[in-house]
Residue frames relative to the residue before (quaternion, step in Angstrom):
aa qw qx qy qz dx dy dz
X 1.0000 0.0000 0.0000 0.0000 0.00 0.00 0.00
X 0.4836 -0.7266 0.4490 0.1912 3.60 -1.12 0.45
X 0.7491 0.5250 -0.2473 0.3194 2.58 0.97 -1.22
X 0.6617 -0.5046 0.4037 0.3802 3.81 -1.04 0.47
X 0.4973 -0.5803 0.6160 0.1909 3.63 -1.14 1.51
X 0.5567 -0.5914 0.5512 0.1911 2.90 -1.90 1.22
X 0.0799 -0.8058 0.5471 0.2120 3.94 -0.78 0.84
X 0.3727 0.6980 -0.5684 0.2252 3.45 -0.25 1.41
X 0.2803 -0.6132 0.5869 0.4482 3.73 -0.58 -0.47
X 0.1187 -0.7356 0.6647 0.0550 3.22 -1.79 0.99
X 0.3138 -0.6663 0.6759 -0.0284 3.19 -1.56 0.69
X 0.4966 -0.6062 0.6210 -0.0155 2.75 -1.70 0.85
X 0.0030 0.6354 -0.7705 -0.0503 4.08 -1.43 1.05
X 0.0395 -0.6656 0.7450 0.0191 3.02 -1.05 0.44
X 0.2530 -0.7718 0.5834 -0.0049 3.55 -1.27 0.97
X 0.3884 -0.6828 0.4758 0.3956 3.78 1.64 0.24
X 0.1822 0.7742 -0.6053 0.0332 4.12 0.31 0.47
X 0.3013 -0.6412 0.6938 0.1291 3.29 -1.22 1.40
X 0.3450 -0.7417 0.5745 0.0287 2.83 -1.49 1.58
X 0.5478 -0.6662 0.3342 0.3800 4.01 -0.79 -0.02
X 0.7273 0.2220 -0.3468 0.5490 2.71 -0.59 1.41
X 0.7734 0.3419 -0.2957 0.4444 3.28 0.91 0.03
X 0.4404 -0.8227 0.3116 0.1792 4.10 -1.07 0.21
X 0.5017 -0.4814 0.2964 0.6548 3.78 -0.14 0.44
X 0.5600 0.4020 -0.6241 0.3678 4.05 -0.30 -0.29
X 0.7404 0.4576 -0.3557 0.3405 4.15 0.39 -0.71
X 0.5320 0.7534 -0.1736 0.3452 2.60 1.56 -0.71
X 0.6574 0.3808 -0.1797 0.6249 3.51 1.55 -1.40
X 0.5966 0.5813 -0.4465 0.3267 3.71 0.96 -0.41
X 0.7171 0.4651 -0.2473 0.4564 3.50 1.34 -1.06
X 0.2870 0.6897 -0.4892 0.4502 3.49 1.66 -0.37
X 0.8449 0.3670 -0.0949 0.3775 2.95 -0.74 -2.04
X 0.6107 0.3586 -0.4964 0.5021 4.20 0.65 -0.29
X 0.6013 0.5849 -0.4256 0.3394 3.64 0.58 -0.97
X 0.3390 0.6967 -0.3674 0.5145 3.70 1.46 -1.39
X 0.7829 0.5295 -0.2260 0.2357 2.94 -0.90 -1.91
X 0.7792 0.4791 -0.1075 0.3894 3.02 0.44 -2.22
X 0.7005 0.3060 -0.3412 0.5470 3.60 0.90 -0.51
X 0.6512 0.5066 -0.5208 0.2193 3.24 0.15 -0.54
X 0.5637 0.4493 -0.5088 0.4706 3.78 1.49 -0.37
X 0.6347 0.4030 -0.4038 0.5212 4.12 0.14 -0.91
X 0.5792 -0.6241 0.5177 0.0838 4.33 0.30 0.97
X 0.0717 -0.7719 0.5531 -0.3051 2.96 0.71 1.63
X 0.1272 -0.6239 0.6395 0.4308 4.06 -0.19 -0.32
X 0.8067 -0.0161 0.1120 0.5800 4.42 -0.23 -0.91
X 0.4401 -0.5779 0.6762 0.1232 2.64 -2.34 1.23
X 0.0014 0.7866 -0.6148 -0.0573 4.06 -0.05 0.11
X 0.0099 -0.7497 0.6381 0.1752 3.47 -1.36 0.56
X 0.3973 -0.7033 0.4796 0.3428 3.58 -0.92 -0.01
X 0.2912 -0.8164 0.4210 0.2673 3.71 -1.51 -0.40
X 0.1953 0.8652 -0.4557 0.0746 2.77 -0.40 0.97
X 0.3227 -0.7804 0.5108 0.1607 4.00 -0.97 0.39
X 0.8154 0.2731 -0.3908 0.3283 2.90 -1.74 -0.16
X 0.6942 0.5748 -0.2090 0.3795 4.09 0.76 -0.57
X 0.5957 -0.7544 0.2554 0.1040 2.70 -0.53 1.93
X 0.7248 0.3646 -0.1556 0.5635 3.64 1.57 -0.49
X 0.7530 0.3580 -0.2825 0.4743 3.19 0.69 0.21
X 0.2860 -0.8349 0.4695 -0.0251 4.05 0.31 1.50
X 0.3389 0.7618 -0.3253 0.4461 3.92 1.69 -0.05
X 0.5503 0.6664 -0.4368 0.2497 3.59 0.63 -0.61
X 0.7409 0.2967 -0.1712 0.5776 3.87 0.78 -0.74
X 0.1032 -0.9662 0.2358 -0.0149 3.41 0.94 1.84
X 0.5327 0.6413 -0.0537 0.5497 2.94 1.89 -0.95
X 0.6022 0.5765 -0.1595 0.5287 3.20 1.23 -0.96
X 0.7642 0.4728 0.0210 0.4381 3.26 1.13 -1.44
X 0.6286 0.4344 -0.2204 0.6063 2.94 1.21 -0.42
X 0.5763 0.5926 -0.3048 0.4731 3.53 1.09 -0.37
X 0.5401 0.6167 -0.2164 0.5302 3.37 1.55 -1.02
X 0.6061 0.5643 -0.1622 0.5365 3.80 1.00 -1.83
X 0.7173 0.4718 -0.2541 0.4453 3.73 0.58 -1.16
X 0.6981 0.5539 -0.2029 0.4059 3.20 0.92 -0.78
X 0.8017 0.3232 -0.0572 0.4995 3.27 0.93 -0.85
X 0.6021 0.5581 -0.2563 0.5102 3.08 1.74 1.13
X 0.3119 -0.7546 0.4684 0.3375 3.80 -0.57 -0.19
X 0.8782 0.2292 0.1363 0.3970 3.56 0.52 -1.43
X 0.7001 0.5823 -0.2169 0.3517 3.41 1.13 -1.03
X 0.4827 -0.7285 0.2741 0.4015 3.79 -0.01 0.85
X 0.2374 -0.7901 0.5561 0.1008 3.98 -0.14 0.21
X 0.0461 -0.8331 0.5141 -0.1986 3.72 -0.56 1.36
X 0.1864 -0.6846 0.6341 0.3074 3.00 -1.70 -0.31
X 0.2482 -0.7715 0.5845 -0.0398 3.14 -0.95 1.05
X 0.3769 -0.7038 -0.3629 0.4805 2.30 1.72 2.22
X 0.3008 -0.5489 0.7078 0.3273 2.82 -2.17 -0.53
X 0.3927 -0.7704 0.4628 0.1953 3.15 -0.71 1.39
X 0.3626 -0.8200 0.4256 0.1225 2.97 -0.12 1.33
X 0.3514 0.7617 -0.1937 0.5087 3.62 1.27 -0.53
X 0.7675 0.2547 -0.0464 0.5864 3.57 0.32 -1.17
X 0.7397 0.0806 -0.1558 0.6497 4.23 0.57 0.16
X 0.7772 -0.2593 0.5456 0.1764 2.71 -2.41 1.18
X 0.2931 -0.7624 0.5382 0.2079 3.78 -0.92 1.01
X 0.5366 0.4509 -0.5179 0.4905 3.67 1.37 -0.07
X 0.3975 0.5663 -0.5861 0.4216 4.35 0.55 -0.36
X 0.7773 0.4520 -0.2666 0.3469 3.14 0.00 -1.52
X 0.6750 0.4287 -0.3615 0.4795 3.72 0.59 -1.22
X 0.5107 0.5582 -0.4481 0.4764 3.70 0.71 -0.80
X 0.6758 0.5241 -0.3284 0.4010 3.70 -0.24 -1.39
X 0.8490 0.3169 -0.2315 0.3537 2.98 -0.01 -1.56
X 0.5898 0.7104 -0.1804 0.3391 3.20 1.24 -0.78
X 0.4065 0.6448 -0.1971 0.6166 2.89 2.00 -0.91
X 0.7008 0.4312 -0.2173 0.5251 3.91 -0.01 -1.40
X 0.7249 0.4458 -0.3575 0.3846 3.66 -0.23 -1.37
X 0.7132 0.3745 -0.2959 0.5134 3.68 1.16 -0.95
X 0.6026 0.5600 -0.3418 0.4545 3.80 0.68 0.14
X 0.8088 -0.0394 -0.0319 0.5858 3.04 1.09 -1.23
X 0.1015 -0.8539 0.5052 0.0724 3.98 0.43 1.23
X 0.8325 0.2781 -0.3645 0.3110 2.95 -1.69 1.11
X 0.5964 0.6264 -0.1044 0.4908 3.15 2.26 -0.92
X 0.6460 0.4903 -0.2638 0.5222 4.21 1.45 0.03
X 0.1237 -0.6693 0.7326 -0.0046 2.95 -1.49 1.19
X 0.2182 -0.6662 0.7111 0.0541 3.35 -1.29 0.68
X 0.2728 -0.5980 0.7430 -0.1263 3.61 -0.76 1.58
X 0.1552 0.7971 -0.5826 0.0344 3.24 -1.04 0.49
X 0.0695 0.7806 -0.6205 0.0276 4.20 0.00 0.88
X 0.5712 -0.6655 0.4682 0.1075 3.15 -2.10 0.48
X 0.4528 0.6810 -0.3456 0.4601 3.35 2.06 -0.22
X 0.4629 -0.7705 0.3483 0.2658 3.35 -0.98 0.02
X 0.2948 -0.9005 0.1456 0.2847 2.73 2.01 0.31
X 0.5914 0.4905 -0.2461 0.5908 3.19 1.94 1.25
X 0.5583 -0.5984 0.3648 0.4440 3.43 -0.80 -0.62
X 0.7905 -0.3824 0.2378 0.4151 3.82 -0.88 -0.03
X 0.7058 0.5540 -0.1051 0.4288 3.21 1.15 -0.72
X 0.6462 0.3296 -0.2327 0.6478 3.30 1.38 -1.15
X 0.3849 0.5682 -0.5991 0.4124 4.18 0.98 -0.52
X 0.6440 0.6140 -0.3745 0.2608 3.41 0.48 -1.98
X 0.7831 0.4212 -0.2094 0.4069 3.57 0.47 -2.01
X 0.3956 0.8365 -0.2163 0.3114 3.47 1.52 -0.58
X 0.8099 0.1054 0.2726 0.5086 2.85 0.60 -2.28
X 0.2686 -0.8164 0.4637 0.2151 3.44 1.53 0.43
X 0.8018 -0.0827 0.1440 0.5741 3.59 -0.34 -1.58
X 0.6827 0.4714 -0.4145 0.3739 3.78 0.55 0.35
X 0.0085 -0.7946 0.5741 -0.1976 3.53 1.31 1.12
X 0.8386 0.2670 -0.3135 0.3566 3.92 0.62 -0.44
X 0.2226 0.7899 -0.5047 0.2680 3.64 1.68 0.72
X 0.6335 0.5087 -0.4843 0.3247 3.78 0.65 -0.23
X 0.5255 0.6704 -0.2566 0.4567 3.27 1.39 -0.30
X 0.7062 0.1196 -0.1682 0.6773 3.78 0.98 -0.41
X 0.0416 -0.6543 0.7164 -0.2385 3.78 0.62 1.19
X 0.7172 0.5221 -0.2627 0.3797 3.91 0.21 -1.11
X 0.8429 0.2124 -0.1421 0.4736 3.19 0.65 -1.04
X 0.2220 0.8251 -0.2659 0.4463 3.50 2.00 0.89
X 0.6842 0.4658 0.0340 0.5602 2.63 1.05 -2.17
X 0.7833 0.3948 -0.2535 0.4079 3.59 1.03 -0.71
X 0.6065 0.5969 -0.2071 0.4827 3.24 1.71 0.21
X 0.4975 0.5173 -0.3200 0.6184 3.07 1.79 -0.77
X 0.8712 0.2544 -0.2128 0.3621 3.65 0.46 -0.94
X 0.3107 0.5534 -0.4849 0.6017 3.39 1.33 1.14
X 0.6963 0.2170 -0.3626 0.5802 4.41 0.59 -0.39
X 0.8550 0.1512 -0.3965 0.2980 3.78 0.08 0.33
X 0.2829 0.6405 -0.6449 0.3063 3.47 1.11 1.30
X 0.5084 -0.6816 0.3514 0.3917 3.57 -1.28 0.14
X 0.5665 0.6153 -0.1934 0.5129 3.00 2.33 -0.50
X 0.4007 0.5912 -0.5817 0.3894 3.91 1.35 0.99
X 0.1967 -0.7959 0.5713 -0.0394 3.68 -0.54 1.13
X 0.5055 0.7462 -0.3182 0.2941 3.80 1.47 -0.30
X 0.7874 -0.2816 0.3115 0.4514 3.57 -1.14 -0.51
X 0.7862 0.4473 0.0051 0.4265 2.50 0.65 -1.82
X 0.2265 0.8894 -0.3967 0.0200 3.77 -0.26 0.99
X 0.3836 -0.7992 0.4028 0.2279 3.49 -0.55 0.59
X 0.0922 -0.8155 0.5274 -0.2199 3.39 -0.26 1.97
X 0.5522 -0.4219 -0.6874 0.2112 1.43 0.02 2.17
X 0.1484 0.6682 -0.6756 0.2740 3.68 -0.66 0.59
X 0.8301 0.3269 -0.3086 0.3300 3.66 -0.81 -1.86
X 0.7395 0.3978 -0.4157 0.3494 3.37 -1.21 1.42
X 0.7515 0.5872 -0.2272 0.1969 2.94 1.25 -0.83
X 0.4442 -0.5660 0.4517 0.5276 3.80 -0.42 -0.04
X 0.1423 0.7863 -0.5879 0.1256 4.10 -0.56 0.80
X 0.0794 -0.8227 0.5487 0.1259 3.60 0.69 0.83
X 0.2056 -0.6483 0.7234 0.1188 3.53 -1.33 1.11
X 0.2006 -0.6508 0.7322 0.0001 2.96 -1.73 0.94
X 0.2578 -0.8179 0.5004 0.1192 3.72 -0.93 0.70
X 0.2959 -0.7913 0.5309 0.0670 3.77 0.06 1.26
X 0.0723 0.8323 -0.5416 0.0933 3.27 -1.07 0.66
X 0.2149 -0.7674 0.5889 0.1348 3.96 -0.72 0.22
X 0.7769 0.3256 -0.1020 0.5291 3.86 1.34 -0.37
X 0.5777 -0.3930 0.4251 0.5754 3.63 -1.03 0.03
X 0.5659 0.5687 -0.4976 0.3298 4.21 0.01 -1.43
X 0.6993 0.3285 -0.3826 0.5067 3.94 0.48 -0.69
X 0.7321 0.4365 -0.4141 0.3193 4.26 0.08 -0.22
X 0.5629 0.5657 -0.4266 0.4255 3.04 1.28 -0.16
X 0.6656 0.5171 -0.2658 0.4679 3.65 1.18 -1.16
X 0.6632 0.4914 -0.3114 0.4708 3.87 1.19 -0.71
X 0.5004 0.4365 -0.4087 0.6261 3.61 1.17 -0.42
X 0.7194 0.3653 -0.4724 0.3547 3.80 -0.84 -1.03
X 0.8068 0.2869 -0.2097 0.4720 3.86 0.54 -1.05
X 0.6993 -0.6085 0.3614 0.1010 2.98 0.66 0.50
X 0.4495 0.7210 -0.2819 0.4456 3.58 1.59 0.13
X 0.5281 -0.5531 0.5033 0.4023 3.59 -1.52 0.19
X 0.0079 -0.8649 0.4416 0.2385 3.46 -1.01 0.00
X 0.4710 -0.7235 0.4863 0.1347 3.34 -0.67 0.65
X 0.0670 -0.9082 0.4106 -0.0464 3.88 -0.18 0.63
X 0.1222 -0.8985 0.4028 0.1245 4.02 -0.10 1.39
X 0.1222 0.8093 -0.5744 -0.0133 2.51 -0.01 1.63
X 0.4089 0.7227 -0.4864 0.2719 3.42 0.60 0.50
X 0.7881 0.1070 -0.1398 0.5898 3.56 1.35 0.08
X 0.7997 0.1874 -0.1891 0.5382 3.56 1.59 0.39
X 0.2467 -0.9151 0.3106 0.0726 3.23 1.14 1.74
X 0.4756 0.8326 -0.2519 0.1307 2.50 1.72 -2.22
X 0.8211 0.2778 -0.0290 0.4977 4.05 0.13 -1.69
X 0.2212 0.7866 -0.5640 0.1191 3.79 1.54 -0.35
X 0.8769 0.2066 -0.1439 0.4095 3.89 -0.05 -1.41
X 0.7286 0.4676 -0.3915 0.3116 3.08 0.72 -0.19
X 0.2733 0.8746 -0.1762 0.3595 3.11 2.03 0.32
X 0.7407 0.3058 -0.0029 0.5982 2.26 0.59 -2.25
X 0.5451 0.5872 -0.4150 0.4312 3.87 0.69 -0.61
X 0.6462 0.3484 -0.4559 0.5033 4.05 0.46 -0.48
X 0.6113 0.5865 -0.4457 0.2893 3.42 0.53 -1.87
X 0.7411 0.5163 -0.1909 0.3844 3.87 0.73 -1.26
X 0.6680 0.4141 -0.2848 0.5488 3.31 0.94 -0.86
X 0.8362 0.3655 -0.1966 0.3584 3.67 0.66 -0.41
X 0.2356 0.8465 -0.4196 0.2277 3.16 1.91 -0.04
X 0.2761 0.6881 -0.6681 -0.0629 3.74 -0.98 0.29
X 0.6258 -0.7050 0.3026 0.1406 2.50 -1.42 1.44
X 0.1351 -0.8559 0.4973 0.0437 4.10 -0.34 0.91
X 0.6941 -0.4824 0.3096 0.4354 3.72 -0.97 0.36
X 0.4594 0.6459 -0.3805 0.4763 3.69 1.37 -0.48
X 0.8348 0.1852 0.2340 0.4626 3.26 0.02 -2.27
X 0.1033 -0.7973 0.5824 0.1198 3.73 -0.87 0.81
X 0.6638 0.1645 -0.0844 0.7247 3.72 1.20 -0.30
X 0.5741 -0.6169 0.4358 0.3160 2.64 -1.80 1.00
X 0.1869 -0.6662 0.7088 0.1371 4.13 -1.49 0.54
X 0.2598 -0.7352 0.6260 0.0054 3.00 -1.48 1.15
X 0.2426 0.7115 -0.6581 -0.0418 3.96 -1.32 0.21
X 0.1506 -0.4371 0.8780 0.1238 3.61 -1.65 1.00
X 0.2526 -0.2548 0.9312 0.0642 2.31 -2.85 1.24
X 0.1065 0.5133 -0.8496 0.0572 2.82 -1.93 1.62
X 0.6263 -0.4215 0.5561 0.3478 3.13 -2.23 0.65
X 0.1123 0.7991 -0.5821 0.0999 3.70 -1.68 0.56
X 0.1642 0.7852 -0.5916 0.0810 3.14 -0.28 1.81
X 0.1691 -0.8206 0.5442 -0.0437 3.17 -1.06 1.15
X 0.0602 0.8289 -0.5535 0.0551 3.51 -0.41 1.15
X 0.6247 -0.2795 0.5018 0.5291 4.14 -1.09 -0.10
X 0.8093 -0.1834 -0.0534 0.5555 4.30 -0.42 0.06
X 0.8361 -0.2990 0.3583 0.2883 3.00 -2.21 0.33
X 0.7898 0.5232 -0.0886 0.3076 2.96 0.83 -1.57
X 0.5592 0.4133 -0.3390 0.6337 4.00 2.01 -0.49
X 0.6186 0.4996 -0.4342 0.4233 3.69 0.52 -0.38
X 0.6376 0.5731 -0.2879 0.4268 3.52 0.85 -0.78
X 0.4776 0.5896 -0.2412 0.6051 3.56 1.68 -0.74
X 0.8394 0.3495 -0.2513 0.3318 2.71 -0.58 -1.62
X 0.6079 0.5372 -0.3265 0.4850 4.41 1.39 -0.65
X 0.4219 0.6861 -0.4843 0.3417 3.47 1.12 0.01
X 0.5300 0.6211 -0.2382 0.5260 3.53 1.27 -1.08
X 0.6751 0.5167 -0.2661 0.4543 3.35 0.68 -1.05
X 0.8142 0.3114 -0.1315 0.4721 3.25 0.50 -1.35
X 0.3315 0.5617 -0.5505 0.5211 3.87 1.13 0.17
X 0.6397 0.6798 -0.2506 0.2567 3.56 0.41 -1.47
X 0.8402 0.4054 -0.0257 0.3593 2.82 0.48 -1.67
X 0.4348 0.7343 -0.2295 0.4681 3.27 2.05 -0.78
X 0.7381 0.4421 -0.1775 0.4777 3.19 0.81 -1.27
X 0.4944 0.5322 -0.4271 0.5385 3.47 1.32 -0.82
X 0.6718 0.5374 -0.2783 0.4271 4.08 0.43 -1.54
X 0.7253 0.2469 -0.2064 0.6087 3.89 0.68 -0.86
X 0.4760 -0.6963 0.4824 0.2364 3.74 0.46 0.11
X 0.4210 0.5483 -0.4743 0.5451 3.21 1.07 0.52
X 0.1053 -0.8555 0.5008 0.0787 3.97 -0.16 1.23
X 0.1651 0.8322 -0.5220 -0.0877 3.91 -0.78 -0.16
X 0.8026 -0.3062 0.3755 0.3480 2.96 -1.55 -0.18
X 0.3472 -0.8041 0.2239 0.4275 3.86 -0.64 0.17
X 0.2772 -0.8833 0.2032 0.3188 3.34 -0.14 0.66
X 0.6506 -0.2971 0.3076 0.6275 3.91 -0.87 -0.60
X 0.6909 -0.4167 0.5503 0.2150 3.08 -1.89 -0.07
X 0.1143 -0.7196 0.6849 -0.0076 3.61 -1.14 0.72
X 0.4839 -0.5335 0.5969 0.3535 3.68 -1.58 0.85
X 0.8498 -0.0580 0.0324 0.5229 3.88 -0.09 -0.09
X 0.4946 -0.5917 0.6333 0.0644 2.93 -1.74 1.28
X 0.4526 0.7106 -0.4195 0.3380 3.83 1.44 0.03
X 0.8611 -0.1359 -0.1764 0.4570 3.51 -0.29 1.55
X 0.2356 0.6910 -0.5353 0.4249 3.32 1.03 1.40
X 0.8498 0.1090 0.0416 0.5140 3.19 0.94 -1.22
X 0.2782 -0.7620 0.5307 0.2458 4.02 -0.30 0.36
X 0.8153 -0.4707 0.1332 0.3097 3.04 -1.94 0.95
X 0.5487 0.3748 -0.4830 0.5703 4.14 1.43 -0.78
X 0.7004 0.4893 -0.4610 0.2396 3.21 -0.44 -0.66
X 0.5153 0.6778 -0.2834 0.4413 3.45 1.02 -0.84
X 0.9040 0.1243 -0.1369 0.3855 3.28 0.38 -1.57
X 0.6417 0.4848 -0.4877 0.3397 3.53 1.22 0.73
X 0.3527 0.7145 -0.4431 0.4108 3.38 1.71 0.96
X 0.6523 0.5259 -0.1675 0.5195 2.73 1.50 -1.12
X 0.6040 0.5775 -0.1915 0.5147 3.41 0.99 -0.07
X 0.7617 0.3366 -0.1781 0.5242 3.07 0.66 -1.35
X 0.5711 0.5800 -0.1758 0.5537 3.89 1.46 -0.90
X 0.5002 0.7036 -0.4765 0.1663 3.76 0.87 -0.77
X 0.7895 0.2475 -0.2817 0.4859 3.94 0.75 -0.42
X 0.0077 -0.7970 0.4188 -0.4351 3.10 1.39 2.23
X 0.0737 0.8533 -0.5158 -0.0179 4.51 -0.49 0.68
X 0.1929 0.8856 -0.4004 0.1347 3.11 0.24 0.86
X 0.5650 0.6855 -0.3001 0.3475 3.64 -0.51 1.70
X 0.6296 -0.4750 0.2102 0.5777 3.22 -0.65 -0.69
X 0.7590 -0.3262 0.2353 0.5121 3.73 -1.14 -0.10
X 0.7177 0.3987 -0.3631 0.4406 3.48 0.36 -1.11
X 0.5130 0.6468 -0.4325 0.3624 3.46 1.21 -1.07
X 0.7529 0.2870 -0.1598 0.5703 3.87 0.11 -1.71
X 0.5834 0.5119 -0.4997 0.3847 3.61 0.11 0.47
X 0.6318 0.6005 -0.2505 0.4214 3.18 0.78 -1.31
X 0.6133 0.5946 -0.1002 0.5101 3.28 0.86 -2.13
X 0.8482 0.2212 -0.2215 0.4273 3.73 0.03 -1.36
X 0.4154 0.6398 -0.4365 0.4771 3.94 1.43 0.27
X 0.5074 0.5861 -0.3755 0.5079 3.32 0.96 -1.21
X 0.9067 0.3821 -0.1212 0.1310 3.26 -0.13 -1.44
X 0.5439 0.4781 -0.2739 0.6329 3.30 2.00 -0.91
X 0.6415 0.5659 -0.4175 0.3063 4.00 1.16 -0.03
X 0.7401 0.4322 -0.1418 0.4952 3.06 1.62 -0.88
X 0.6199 0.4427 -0.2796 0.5844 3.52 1.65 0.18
X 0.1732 -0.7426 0.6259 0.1637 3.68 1.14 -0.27
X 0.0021 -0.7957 0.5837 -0.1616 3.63 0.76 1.37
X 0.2024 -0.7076 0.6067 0.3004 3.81 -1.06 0.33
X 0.8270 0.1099 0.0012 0.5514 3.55 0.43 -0.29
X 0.1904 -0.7900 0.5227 0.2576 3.77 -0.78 1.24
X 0.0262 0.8185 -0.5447 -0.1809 3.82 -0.56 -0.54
X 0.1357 -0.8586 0.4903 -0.0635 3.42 -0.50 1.53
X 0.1695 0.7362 -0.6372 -0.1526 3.23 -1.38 0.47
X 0.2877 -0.7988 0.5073 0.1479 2.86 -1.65 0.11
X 0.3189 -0.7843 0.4742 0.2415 3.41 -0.78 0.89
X 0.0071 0.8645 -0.5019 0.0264 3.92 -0.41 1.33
X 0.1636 -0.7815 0.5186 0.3059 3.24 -0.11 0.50
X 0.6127 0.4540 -0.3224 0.5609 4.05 0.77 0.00
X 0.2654 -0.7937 0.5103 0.1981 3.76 0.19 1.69
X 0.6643 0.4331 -0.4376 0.4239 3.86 0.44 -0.70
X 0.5167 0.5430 -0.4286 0.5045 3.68 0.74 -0.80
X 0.7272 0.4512 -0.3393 0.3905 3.73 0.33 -1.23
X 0.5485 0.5852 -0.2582 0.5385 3.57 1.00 -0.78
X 0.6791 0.5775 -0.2437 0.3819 3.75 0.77 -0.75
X 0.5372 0.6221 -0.2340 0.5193 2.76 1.58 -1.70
X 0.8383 0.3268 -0.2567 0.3530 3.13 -0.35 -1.37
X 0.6393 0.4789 -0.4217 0.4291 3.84 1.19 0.06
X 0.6620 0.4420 -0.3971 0.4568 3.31 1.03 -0.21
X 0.4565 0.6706 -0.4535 0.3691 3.88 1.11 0.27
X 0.6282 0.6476 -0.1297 0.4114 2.79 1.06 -1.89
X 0.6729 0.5756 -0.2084 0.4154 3.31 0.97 -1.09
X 0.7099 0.4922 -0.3242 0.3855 3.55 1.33 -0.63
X 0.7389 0.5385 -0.1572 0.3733 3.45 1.61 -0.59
X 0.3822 -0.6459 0.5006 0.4315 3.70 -0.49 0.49
C-alpha cells in the first residue's frame, strides 16, 4: 500500500463470543490465541468487557479471565474494558485487580463503567440490595482509589492492591461518563462501537473540562469501533453477516450464540430494523485494507481520537485472526 500508516496505538476488546455450536470453554481458548496473536503483530492492550445473562458473550467472570489472558502472554497490556463497577464492592475489585497487577506488573488496566452490563433482572440478582450503586459510581471510583493508594492508612485495606500502579480508565457510552472522566481526571475510553449516538459531544465536554489530576496531565481519548477486514470488500461484507445476525437478536431480544455467515442479509431483517443497525453500528469498518483505512482515517480525523481499539465479531476464527492482521498492517 502507499498510502501513509495510521500513527496511533491500537488495541483490542474482546468479549469471549460463543460461537454455534460451540461453548464458553472454546470460547476462552480462542480468546487467549487471539491474545497471543496480537500481542506478536504489537497490539498496545487486550481488554475484555462484562457482561451476564447473554448467551454469546462467556466474559462475565472478568477478572478471572483476564487472569487466564495474562497468563498466556508476555508483554501486551491486559484490561477491562469495563468492570461494572456497580455490580461489586470496590474493595473486590481493588483486591482482584490487585491480585493481577502483582502477578502480572506493569501489564493491568482497570476499565471501569456504570451500566450494568445486563438486563434489569440479572442487575437485580447482581446487586441484591444495592440496586442504587449506579448512583454513587463517583464515589465508587473514589473508594476503589483510596484501597490502591499507598497513602490508605485505614482499617480497611486492600491486600493485595494498596500501592500499586493500576491505571483506571473510565468507559462510557453518553456525555454522564465525560463529565466524571474530566472532573477526576482519568483516561477515557468511549463505546462507540454500539452507542455512536453521544460519540462527539462526549469527547467535546471530556476535553473542554479536563482537569488535570496526579493520574493524568492532558486529556486521553479511546473509541471501541467494530472492524472487519478481509483481502476484498466483498469477504468482509460476508464474513459481518455473523455480526449482524448477532446483533438482530440483541435488537428483537431474542439473543444467541454467534452464528455462520450468509450471502445476503435480504429478508432476514426488515427495512426499521435495518436502519437502526445502521445507526446503532455507524462507527462500524468493514473491508478491504484500503476500504478500513480510508473509512477509519475519516474517523480518527474528525474525532482527533488518541488511541483506536477494535473488535471484531467473526464467526470464522482464522478469518478473525486475519482481520486483526490486516488492521495492524495499516498503522505505524
Amino acid at each position: 500500500m502507499n498510502k501513509t500508516g495510521i500513527n496511533k496505538p491500537l488495541s483490542v476488546l474482546d468479549l469471549a463470543s460463543v460461537l454455534e455450536g460451540q461453548t464458553p470453554a472454546d470460547a476462552f481458548h480462542n480468546s487467549l490465541r487471539l491474545a497471543q496473536h496480537v500481542e506478536k503483530l504489537g497490539y498496545r492492550r487486550f481488554w475484555m468487557a462484562e457482561h451476564h445473562s447473554m448467551i454469546s458473550v462467556a466474559s462475565s467472570a472478568t477478572a478471572v479471565l483476564l487472569g487466564y489472558i495474562a497468563g498466556g502472554t508476555n508483554t501486551i497490556r491486559v484490561g477491562s474494558g469495563g468492570i461494572m463497577l456497580p455490580n461489586h464492592a470496590p474493595l473486590v475489585i481493588a483486591e482482584q485487580f490487585g491480585t493481577l497487577e502483582s502477578l502480572y506488573p506493569g501489564r493491568i488496566d482497570l476499565g471501569l463503567g456504570r451500566a450494568p452490563g445486563t438486563d434489569q433482572i440479572t442487575a437485580c440478582a447482581l446487586r441484591r440490595d444495592r440496586m442504587s450503586a449506579t448512583n454513587e459510581f463517583p464515589e465508587s471510583i473514589q473508594e476503589l482509589q483510596h484501597y490502591l493508594s499507598a497513602d490508605n492508612t485505614g482499617p480497611v485495606r486492600a491486600v493485595p492492591g494498596e500501592g500499586l500502579d493500576i491505571p483506571i480508565w473510565i468507559l462510557g457510552s453518553s456525555t454522564d461518563s465525560a463529565y466524571l472522566a474530566a472532573a477526576m481526571g482519568l483516561p477515557y475510553a468511549f463505546a462507540s462501537h454500539f452507542a455512536p449516538a453521544q460519540l462527539h459531544a462526549a469527547l467535546k465536554i471530556y476535553r473542554q473540562q479536563f482537569k488535570p489530576s496526579e493520574f493524568l496531565d492532558k486529556p486521553y481519548t479511546m473509541a471501541c469501533v467494530n472492524v472487519i477486514a478481509a483481502d476484498s470488500d466483498e469477504i468482509a461484507n460476508r464474513l459481518a453477516t455473523s455480526f449482524y445476525q448477532m446483533f438482530l437478536g440483541v435488537i428483537r431480544g431474542k439473543l444467541r450464540k454467534l452464528p455462520p455467515p450468509v450471502d445476503s442479509m435480504e429478508g432476514m431483517w426488515n427495512e426499521y430494523e435495518a436502519a437502526h443497525m445502521q445507526q446503532m453500528l455507524s462507527c462500524t469498518f468493514i473491508g478491504s485494507q484500503n476500504t478500513v483505512q480510508d473509512k477509519l482515517q475519516q474517523f480518527i480525523d474528525l474525532t482527533q481520537i488518541d488511541e483506536i481499539m477494535a473488535t471484531s465479531h467473526i464467526y470464522d476464527q482464522q478469518a478473525r485472526l486475519y482481520s486483526y492482521e490486516l488492521l495492524k498492517s495499516l498503522f505505524i
